[in-house]
N, C-alpha and C positions, 0 to 999 in steps of 0.2 A: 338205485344200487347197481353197480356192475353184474353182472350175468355170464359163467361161461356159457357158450354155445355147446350147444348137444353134442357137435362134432368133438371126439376125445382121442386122448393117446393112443397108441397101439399096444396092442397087450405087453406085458411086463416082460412077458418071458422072451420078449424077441427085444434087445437092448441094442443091436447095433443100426436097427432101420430110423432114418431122420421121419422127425414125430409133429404136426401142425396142433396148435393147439390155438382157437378162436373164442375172442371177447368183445364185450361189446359196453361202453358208460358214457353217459352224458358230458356233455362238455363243460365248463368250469368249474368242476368240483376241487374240493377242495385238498389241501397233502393229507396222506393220510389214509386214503379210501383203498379198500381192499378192493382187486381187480380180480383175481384170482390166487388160488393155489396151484403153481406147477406139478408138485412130488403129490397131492391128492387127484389131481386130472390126469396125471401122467401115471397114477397108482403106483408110483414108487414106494420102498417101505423109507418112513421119516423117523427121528429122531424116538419117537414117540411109540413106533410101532415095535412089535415080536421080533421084525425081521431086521430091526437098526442095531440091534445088541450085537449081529454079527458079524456089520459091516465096519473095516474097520482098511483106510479111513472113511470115515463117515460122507455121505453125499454133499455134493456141493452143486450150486448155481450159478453162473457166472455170462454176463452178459458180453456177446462177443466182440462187441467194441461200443463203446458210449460214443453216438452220433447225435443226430439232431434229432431223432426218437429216444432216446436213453437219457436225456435231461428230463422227460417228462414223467420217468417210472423210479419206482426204488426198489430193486428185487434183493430180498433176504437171501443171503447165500446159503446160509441152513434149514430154512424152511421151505423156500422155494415159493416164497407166498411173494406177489405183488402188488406193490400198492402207488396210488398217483403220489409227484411229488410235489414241492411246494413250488415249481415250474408249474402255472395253470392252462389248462390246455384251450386253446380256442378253435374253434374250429373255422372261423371265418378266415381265421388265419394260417390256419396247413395248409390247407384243401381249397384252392379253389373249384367251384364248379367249376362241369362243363370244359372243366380242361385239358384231363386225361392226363396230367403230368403227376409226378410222383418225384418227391422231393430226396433225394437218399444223404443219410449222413452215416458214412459208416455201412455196419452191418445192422443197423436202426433207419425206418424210412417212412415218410408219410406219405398214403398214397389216394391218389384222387381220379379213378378211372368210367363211373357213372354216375349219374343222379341218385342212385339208392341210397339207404341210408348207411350201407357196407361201402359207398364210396370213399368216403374220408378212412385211413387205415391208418394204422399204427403197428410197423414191422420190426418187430426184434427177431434176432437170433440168443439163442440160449443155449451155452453151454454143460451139460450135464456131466459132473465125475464122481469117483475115480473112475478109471479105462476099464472097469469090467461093467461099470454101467453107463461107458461113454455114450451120448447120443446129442444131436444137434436137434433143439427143437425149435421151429418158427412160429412162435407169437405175434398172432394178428388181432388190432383191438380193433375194434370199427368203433369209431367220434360220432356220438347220437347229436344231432341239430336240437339246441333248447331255443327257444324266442327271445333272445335277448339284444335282438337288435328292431329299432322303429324302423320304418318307410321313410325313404329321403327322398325327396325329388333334388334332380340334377341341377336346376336352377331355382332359385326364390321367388320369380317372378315370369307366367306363361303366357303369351300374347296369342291368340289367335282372332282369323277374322273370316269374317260368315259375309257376304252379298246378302242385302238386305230382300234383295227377291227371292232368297232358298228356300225352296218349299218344304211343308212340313215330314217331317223323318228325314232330312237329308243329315247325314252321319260326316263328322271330321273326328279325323284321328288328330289327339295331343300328342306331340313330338315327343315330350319329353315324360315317359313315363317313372313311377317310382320305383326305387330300386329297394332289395332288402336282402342284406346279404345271407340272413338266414332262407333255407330252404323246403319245397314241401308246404304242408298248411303252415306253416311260420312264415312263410314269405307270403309280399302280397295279393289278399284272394279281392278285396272290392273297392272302388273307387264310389264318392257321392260329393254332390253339391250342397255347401253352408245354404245359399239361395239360388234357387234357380229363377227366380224371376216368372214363374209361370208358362216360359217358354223354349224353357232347356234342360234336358236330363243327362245322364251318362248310361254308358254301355261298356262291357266288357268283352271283350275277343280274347280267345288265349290259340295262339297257333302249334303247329306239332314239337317245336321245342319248348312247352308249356309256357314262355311270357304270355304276359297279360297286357293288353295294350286298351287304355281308356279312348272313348270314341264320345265326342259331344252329339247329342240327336236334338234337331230342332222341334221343338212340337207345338210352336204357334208362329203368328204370321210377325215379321219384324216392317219395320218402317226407321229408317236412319232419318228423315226426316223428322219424327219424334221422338228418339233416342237413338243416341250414335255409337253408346257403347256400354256394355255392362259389366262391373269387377263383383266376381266372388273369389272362393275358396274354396280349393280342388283339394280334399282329403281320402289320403289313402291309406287302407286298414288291414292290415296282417291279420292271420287266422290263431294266430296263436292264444293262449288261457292264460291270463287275461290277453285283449287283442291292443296291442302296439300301433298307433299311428302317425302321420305324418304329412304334412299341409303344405302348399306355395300358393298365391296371388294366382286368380286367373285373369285375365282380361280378355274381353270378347268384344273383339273392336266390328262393328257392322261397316262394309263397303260401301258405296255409292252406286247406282245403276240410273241413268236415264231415265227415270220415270216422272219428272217434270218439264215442263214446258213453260217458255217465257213469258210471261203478263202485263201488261200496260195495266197503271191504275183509274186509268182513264181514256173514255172513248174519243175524244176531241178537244182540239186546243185552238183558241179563238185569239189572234194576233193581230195587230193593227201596226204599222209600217209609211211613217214620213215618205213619199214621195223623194223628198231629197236628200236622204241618209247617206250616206259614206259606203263605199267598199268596205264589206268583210262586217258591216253592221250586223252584230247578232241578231238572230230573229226569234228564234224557239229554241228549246233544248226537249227531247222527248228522253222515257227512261224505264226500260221492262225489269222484268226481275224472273230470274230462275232459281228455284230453291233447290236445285242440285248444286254439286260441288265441282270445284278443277274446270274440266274441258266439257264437262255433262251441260257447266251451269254457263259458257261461251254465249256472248250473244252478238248478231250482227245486225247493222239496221241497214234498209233500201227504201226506193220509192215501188211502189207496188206498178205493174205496166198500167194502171188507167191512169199516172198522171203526165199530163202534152210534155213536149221536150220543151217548151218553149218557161214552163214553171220551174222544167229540171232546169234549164241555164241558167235561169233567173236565182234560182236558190241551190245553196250546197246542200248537203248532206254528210256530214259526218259517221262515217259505217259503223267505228268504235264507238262514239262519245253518244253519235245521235243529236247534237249539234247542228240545228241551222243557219247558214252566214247567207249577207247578201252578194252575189258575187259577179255581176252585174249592175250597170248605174240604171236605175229607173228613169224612161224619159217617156212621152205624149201618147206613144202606140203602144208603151205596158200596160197588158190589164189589170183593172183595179185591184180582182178576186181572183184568189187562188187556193186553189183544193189539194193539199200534198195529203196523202194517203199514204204511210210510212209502215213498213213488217219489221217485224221485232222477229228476227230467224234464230233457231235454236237446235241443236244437232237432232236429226231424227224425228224432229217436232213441226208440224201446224201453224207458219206465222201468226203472232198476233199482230192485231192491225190499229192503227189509232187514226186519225182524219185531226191535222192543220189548216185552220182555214187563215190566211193571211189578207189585212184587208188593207190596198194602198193608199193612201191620202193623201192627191195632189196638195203642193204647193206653190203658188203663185208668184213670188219671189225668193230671190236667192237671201242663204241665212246670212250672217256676219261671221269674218272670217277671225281663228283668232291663231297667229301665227308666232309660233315659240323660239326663242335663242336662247339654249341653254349655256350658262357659266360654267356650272359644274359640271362634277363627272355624271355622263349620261348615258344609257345603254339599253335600249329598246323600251324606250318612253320610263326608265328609272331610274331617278337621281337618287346619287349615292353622298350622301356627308357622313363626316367623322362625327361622332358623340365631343362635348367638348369645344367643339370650332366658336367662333368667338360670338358676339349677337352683331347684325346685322350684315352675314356672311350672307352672298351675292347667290340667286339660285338661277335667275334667267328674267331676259326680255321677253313680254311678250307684246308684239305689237296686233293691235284691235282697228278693224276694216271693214267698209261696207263696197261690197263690190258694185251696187247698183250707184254707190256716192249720191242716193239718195235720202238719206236717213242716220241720225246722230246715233250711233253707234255706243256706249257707255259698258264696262264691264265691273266686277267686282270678284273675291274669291269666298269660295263655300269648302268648310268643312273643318276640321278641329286642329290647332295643333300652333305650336310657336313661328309664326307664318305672318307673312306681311307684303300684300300685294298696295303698290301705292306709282302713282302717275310718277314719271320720269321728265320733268322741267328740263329745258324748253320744249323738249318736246312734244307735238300732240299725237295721242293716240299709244304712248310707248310706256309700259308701265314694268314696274322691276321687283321680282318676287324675293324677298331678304328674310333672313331667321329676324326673330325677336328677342329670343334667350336661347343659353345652350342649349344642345339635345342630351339627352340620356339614353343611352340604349339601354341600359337596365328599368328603365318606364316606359317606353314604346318604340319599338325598332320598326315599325313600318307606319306612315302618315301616304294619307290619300284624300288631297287636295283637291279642288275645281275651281279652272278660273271660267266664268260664266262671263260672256257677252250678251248682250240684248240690244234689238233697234227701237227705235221708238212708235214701231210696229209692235211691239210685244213679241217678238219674234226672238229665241233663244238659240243659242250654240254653246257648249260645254267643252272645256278641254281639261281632260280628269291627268292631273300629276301624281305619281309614286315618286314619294319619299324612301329611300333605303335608309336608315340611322349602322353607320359602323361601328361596331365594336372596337374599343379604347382600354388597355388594362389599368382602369382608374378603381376597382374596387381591390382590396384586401379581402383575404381568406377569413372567413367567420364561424370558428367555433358556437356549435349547438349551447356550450357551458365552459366561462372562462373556469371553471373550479370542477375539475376530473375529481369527485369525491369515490372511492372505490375499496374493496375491504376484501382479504384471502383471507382462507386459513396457514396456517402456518404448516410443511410440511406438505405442503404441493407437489404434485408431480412435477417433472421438467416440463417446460413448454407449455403451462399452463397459459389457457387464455384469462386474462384480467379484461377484457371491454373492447368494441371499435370508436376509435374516434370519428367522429363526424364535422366535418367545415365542408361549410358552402361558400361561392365565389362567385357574383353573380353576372362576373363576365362572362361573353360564349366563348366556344372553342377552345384552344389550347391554352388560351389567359385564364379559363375558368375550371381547368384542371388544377385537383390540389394533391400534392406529395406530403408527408407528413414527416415527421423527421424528430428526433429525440433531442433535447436541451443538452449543453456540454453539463449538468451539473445531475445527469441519467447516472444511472450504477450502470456498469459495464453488462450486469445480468437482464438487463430489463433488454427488448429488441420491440420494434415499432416497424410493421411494414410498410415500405415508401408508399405502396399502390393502396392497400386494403382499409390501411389505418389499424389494425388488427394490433392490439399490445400485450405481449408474452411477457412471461418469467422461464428464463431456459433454467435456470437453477431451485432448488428448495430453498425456501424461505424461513425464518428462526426468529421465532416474535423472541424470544430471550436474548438473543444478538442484537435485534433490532426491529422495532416495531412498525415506527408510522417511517415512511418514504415522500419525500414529497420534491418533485423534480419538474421542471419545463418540456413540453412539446410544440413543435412549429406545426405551423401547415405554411405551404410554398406554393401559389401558383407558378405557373407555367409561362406566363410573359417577360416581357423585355421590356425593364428590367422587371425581373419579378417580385413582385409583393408579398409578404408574408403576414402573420400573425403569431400570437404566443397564448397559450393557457397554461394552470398548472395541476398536475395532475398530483391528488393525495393517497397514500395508498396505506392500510389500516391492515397490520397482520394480525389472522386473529389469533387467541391460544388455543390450543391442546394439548391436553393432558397428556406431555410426553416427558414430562421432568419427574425423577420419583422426589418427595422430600430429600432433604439434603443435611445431615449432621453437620455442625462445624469442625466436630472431632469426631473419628472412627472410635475412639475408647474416652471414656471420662472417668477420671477419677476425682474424688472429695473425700477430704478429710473432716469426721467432723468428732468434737470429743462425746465419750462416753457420756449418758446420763444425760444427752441431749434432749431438750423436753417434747414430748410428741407430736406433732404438727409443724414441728419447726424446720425454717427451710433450709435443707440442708443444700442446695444448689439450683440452678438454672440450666435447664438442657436446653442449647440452642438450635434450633433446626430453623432452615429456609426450603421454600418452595418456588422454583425459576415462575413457575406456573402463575396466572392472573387469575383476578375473581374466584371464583368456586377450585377451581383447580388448581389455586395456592395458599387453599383454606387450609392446613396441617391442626392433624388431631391427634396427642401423643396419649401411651396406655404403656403400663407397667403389665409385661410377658409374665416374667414369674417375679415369686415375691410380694403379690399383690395383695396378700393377709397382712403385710407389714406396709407396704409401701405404695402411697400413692404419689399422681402427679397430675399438675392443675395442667389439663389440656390448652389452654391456652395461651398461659403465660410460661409454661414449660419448668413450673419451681417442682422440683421434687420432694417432699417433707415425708417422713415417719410417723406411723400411726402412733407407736409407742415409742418410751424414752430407752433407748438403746444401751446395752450394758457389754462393754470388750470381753467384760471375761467369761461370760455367757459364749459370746460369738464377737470376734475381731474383726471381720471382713464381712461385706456382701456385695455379690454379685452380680448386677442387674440387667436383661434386655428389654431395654424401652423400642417400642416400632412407631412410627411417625406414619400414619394414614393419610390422603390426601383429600380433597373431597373432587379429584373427578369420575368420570364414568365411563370406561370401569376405574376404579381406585390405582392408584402408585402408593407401594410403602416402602420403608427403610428400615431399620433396626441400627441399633448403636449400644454397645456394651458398657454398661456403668460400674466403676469398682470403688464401692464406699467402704472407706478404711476410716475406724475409731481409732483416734486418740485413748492415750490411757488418761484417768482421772485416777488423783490419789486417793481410792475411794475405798481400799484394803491395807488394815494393818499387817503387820507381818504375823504369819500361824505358826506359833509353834508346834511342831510335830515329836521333837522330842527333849525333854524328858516329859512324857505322858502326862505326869501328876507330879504336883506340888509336894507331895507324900511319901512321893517315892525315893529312897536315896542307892548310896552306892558304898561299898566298904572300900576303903585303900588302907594297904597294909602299912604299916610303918618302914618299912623297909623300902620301899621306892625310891628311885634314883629323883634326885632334882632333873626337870627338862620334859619329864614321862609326861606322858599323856595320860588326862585322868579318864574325862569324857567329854563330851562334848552337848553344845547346846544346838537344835538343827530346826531352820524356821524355815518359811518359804513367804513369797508375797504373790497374789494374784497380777498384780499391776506388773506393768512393764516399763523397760528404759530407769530412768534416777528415779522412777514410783517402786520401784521391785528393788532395789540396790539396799542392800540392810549389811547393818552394821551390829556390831555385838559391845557388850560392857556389864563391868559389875559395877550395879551402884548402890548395894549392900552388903554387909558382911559382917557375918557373927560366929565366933570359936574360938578353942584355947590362941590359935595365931593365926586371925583369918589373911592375912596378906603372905599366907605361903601357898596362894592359890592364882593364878592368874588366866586371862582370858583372848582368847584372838578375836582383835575386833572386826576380821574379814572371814575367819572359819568359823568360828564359833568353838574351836575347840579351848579345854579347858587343861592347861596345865602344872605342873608342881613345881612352886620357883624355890625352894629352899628343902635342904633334908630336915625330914621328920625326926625332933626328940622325944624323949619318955614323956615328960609334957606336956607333946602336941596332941594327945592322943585325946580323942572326945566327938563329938556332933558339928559338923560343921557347915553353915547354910549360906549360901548364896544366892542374893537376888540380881538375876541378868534380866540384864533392860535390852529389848530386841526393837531396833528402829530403823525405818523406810528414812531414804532420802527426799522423800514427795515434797516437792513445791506448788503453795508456799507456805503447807503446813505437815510435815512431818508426820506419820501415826507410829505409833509403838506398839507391842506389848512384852510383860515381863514373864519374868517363870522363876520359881524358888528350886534352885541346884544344891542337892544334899548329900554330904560326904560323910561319909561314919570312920573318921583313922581307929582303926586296932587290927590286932594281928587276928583277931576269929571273930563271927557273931555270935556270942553265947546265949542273947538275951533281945531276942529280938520285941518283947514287948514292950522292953525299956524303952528300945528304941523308938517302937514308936508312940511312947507315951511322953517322950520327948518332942516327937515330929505335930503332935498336935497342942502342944504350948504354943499361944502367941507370939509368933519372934520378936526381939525387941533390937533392931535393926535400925541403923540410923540410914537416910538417903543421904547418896553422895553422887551428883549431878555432873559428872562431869559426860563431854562431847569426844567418842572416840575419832581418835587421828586416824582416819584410813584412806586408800584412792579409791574412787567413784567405778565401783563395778561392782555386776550382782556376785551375793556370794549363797544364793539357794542354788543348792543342787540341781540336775540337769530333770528340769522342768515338758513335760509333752512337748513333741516336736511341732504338736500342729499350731503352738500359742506362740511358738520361737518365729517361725516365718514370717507372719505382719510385725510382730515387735520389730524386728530386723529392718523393715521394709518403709517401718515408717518413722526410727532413728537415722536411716538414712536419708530419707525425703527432709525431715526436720533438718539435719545438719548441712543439708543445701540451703538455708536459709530462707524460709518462708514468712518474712519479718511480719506484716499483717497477719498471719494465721496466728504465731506465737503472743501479738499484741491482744487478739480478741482472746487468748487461751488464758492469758494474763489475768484478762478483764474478768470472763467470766470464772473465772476459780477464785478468785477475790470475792465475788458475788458469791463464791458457794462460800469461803471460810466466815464471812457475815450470818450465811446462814449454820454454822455447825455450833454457835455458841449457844443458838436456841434450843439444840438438840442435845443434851448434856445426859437424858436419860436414855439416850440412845446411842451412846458413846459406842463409835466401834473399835476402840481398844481392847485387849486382853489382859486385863490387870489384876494382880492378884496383890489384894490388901494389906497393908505395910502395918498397920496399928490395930484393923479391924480382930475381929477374930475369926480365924480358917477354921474351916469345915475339913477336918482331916481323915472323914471317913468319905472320903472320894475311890482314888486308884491306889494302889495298895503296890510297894514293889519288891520280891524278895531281894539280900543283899549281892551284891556280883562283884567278881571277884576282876582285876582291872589288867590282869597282866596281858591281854590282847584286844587292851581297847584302842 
């Protein structure tokens, strides 16, 4: 938590003297944190206190200019309280050590002038008012160092190197030590070794501007001859709670020093030398060895001074190679025996010594000569042919001779290879070396022949031929795999690598260089490096676009004219789950009629998934609605648990989600709006007149045309299921036909004036009927008029009203236009009705065919249900129950 420092305001009572007030908080806390209270450290009186009631205006705080310290702080201008803000403050980042600079923005400044932990500062100026309490105060926070940064070393990888002769404790400083920007015990206090190998520790030095610098200490004895180098891990670890650390590669390469000397693996070498050998005749090869390294491990070879000049004539010496040649011809006064004593010299070192003895072996006569004329090309005893040249391509004469022309001379040739040494007719003595079959240089480019003469002395001469075989661009480029079979994901980064191709060419040289190169029938995106073979995709790929690829690559040597080859490369995008399902339709609607039977399928929700295999598995589930409505995940049919009734509920509303099966999952949603059909499934309700029982007075006095009353029904169903018509189709009294009916209102009127005569009970049976197709419901109601001018006798009446009427039916069909004629019915049943006369009257010829069908299928079934009749009919011959509803008389002049 922030802390003020001891150091505080100056007393109250002196308001004009500029006032320091000092804080101190750790670095990245969070907004929010209280740093101080100004008007409590400054003992101002505040809001709060005796002495604020007086001040008037009341104090304020005001920072004197918002710099690059004032984005870090939030000073309450009433309180005086400050707190960090949602700017976090770092301290690696105001303050550098060590560098005495001070950053100013404004009259706000961060300041960084010692290692203390008061270095890192935080400078405001603060305004104090009104002018009777004007005073300037400077806020100074000091930035506490937390440990939040590890130990880095400068490079990832540290080389040093030890002379394998450094004695033990001898100390190397690492160059590159680690850095840690935090400071103090946060920064880093110790360096140690993963392995030291048993012969290397660390040490620490910190000099007077406290770095720390790591020192390697040797503490056993090295040998680069049995190890030449050792890698560990140089870790370095802050002080901090918990402690923070931080690693690079060491390597600890050991030097070389002088400490071997050259060897012979042997003390003597026993040679024996024809008499009559050739100039430049090899004779011995000697060979030391230094197990030092570069110019350590140098070696020179000489004849040591005990051997005569007369052996040094006689024989070379090779300084470098160590190589003996003869370099004089042996004749009658050369000694047999010869003692070459040879130093193997080594810098700094002891020659070692080895002892030649060379033993000479007069020959009595001279060898056979075997003298060569080459055809071909020839160039310090090496014939060169092309691969290819035809059979019996000409290599050279060699003619075969006995100098003394005493002795039959015969030769022959030794050694492997499509060669053919044979006498040259007429010739004698001339024989002609010819190929047999072509050469190959891809089967052996170098043949090393001998044509061998012999005298009939037994006496041999050798002349050894090098064949060169040329190189000929007769081979094609040969892919590893004619069929590049290879497989991405789909949604590749650019520049993805797909594989190197590989062909061999097994001519040398620049014939057996191959360039590779893309088929014309390559996608533009694909790219194939000429040199590497290396085959990219610069673009993202879309197994839903397109999956398998399948296109040619060449390889090209390098010859004249060049050869090529062709493979073809397959390439298998794979999927990811990057497709969510996919509705066909954002909104579905279905119609389906009322009294639909439960399970039945009222539609097919169609969804796709671009996705393959498991990731275009689609699993569909009903969101809400799910007490009512399921759907088969599968095959996407949506059906009703129950048989659905409009006049319950005319619409529903459904969100179905489409789940996919990858990982993690993609879903979709899609709205379902299932609208019922009406079923003629409601007769029409009379609502009024209440009861059979009930009548009405009309006075004899009423004008023909009056309104008497009226008959008022209503239908559940909608469209031509709710359209109801009106009629009388009985009638009984002194003149029932001075009563008539509207077959669209229902109201009931007076068609003739009333005589002395008319006056009496008069009943009316109205038949109330739907338009429902294709079977109409009805029901009736008994309409009862009482003509006279007063009720005096109302029991008469109604001991009239419960005689059986004796009412004849007269069926006839009212003439009226097809609209409903119930009153203005809940506004919430008028909206689907509307919704779905109009979708019908766009012509949905299939919908109406199966609506057809299946209502046909219901009127089959309503003849079984006879005792279930939902008509409202009141019995024409039966006898009425006329202590039902009871109605006094009402008098008609404002019906």
């Amino acid at each position: 938590q922030p802390r003020p420092h001891p150091l505080c305001a100056s007393p109250p009572s002196d308001y004009s003297r500029a006032t320091e007030l000092f804080y101190s908080l750790n670095e990245g806390l969070p907004a929010g944190v209280l740093i101080g209270s100004l008007a409590r450290d400054l003992r101002l009186p505040t809001a709060g206190g005796q002495q604020a009631a007086s001040l008037q205006p009341p104090l304020s705080f005001t920072l004197a200019s918002h710099g690059l310290g004032g984005q870090y702080v939030q000073l309450d201008n009433r309180s005086g309280e400050l707190h960090t803000s949602a700017v976090e403050i770092d301290r690696e980042t105001l303050c550098v050590e060590s560098s005495g600079a001070t950053i100013f923005g404004g009259s706000a400044a961060v300041s960084s002038s010692s290692p203390s932990p008061e270095s890192c500062l935080l400078l405001l100026d603060v305004l104090v008012l009104p002018q009777e309490y004007f005073r300037l105060v400077k806020v100074k926070i000091a930035i506490r160092d937390v440990n939040d940064n590890a130990p880095r070393f400068p490079v990832p990888h540290i080389r040093l190197s030890v002379p394998e002769n450094a004695p033990v404790n001898t100390r190397l400083a690492i160059e590159h030590p680690a850095l840690d920007p935090d400071m103090g015990t946060n920064g880093v206090q110790t360096y140690r070794l993963r392995d030291n190998y048993g012969v290397f520790t660390l040490d620490v030095e910190e000099n007077e501007n406290g770095e720390r610098t790591p020192y390697l200490i040797v503490m056993g004895a090295l040998d680069r001859e049995t190890q030449d180098e050792y890698v560990t891990v140089i870790v370095a670890e802050d002080g901090g709670t918990p402690p923070l650390v931080g690693s690079a590669t060491l390597t600890i390469g050991i030097s070389d020093i002088n400490d071997n000397c050259p060897q012979f693996n042997e003390s003597q070498l026993n040679v024996t030398l024809y008499g009559n050998s050739s100039l430049g005749t090899h004779v011995a090869t000697v060979h030391a060895v230094d197990m030092d390294l570069g110019s350590n491990a140098q070696i020179t070879y000489s004849y040591s001074q005990k051997v005569p000049q007369p052996s040094r004539d006689l024989f070379h010496l090779n300084e470098s190679t160590g190589t003996i040649t003869l370099s004089t011809k042996v004749d009658g006064d050369t000694p047999r025996l010869h003692r070459l004593i040879i130093l193997g010299n080594g810098p700094g070192c002891i020659p070692a010594v080895i002892t030649v003895l060379v033993t000479i072996i007069k020959v009595m006569m001279r060898p056979p000569e075997v003298v060569p004329r080459f055809i071909a090309n020839e160039v310090e005893g090496v014939v060169y042919l092309k691969e290819l040249e035809p059979i019996n391509t000409p290599i050279a004469f060699f003619t075969i001779k006995d100098p003394d022309e005493k002795y039959k001379v015969s030769c022959y040739l030794d050694g492997d290879g499509p060669f053919r040494l044979s006498p040259y007719k007429p010739y004698n003595n001339e024989y002609l070396l010819e190929t047999t079959k072509p050469l190959d240089f891809e089967t052996q480019q170098l043949y090393e022949i001998s044509v061998i003469a012999w005298n009939s002395e037994g006496f041999h001469v050798k002349k050894v031929v090098k064949i060169q075989v040329l190189d000929d661009n007769d081979n094609s480029p040969v892919f590893s795999e004619q069929l590049i079979e290879l497989s991405i994901e789909e949604n590749n980064v650019p520049n993805a690598f797909l594989t190197k191709l590989h062909a061999t060419d097994a001519d040398s040289g620049e014939r057996g260089q191959v360039s590779y190169f893309l088929g014309p029938d390559a996608p533009s995106y694909f790219a194939l490096d000429k040199n590497t073979g290396v085959l990219t995709v610069s673009t993202q790929l879309d197994r839903e676009e397109k999956e398998k690829y399948r296109y040619t690559v060449k390889a090209v040597d390098s010859g004249f004219p060049p050869r090529e080859s062709i493979a073809t490369v397959t390439i298998t995008v794979l999927d990811k789950n990057d497709n969510s399902p996919r509705f066909i339709n954002k909104d579905f609607s279905f119609f389906v009629p009322e009294n639909f039977p439960g399970f039945g399928e009222i539609g097919v929700i169609s969804v796709t998934d671009a996705d393959a295999g498991q990731n275009g598995w689609v699993a569909l589930s009903v969101l809400n609605g799910s007490d009512i409505f399921v759907i088969d995940t599968g095959k996407g049919v949506l059906r009703a648990k129950v048989s659905l009734d409009r006049e319950q509920q005319s619409s529903y509303v459904l969100w179905i989600e489409a789940v996919d099966g990858g990982d993690p999952a993609l879903s979709s949603t899609a709205k379902i709006t299932i609208l019922l059909l009406d079923i003629n499934d409601n007769p029409p309700l009379v609502l009024f007149p209440q009861s059979n029982m009930s009548y009405l007075l009309v006075l004899p006095s009423t004008l023909p045309g009056s309104p008497i009353t009226e008959v008022y029904a209503v239908d559940k169903d909608t469209g031509m299921n709710a359209v109801i018509a009106y009629s009388i189709i009985g009638r009984r009294g002194p003149r029932p036909e001075s009563f008539r009916i509207d077959p669209k209102t229902g109201n009931i009127t007076l068609e003739e004036s009333l005589m002395q005569n008319d006056y009496g009970l008069y009943r009316l049976l109205v038949k109330v009927s739907d338009h429902g197709y294709p079977e109409p419901l009805h029901s009736t109601v008994m309409v009862n008029l009482f003509v006279n001018d007063t009720v005096s006798n109302e029991s008469y009446i109604e001991s009239l009203l419960r005689k059986e009427p004796d009412i004849s039916v007269e069926e006839k069909q009212p003439q009226i236009s097809i609209e409903p004629t119930h009153k203005k019915m809940e506004s919430a049943s008028c909206m689907p009705t509307l919704v779905a006369l109009s979708i019908i009257s766009l012509g949905s010829i299939a919908l109406v065919t199966g609506m057809g069908i299946y209502i046909c299928l219901r009127k089959g079934k309503k003849h079984h249900r006879a005792d279930e009749n939902l008509e409202v009919q009141i019995p024409l011959n039966g006898r009425i129950n006329l202590h039902m509803l009871e109605k006094k008389p009402v008098e008609i002049s404002n019906i």
